[in-house]
C-alpha positions in Angstrom: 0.0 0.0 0.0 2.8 2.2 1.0 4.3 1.3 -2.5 1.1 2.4 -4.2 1.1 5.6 -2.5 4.1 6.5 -3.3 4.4 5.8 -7.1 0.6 7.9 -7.2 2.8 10.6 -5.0 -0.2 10.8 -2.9 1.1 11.3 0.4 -1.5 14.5 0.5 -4.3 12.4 -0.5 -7.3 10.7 1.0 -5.2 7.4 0.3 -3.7 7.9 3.6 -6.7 7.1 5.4 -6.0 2.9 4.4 -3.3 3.3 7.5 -6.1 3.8 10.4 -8.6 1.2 8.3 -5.6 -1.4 8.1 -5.2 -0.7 12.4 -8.7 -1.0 13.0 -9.7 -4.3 10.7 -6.4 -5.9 12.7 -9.0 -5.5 15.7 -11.5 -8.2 14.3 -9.1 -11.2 15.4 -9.4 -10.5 18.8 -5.5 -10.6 19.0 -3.4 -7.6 20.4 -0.2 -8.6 19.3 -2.0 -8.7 15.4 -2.9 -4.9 16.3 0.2 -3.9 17.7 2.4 -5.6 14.5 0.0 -3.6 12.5 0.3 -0.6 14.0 4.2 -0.7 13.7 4.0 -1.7 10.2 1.8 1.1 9.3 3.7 3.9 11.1 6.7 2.6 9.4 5.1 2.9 6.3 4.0 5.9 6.6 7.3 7.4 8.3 9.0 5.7 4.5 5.9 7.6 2.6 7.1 10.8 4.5 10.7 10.7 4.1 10.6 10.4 0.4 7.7 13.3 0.0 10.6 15.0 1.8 13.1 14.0 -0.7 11.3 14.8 -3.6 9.5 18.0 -2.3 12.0 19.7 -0.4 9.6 23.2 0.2 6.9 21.8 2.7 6.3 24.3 5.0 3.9 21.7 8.3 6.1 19.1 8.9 4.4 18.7 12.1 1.0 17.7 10.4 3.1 14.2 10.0 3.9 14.0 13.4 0.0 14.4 14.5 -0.4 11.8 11.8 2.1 9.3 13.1 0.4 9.9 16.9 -2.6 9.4 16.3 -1.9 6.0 14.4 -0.2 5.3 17.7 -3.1 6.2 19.5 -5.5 4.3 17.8 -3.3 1.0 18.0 -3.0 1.5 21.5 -6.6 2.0 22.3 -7.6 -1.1 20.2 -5.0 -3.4 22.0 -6.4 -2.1 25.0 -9.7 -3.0 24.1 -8.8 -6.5 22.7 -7.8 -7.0 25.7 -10.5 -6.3 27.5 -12.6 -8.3 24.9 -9.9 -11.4 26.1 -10.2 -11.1 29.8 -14.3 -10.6 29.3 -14.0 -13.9 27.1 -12.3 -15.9 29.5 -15.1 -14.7 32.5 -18.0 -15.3 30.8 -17.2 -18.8 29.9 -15.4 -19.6 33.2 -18.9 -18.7 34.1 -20.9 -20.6 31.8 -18.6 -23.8 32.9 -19.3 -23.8 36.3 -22.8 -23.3 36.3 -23.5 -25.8 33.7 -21.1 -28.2 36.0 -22.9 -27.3 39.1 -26.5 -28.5 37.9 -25.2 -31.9 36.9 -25.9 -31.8 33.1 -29.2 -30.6 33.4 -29.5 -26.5 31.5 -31.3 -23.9 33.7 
């Protein structure tokens, strides 16, 4: 994707927007380190996307409208591994749960 951005030289595009959709769809697997990899992996990418707009346009004048960028990729990785997390732990209660009641009533369902 990175590729692809670069070879449109669309670093000030829309396109950019496939980072935080990449983060986010990491979420559906339930699996932080799968969020936290793709978190890395897209501020990488992005941080590679912004060093050659650099290169190649030497005159930008908000270099710190990157830096926002690349913080709130953080952010948003960070807040989803915390809530996989959660989504874990709340997992492991409920059916902890469901095994001892359905082991407490002899086989029989409430």
């Amino acid at each position: 994707m990175a590729l692809l951005i670069q070879l449109d030289d669309a670093l000030m595009s829309p396109l950019t927007v496939a980072f935080p959709v990449l983060i986010v769809a990491s979420a559906f697997w339930a699996r932080a380190d799968q969020v936290l990899q793709t978190t890395l992996l897209s501020m990488a990418g992005y941080l590679l996307l912004v060093l050659g707009y650099r290169y190649f346009h030497p005159g930008d004048d908000r270099p710190w409208r990157h830096f926002h960028y690349l913080v709130g990729l953080a952010a948003i990785g960070s807040m989803l591994t915390y809530e996989v997390n959660r989504t874990r732990a709340l997992e492991r209660i409920c059916s902890a749960h469901d095994g001892a009641r359905l082991g407490s009533t002899s086989g029989k369902l409430p």
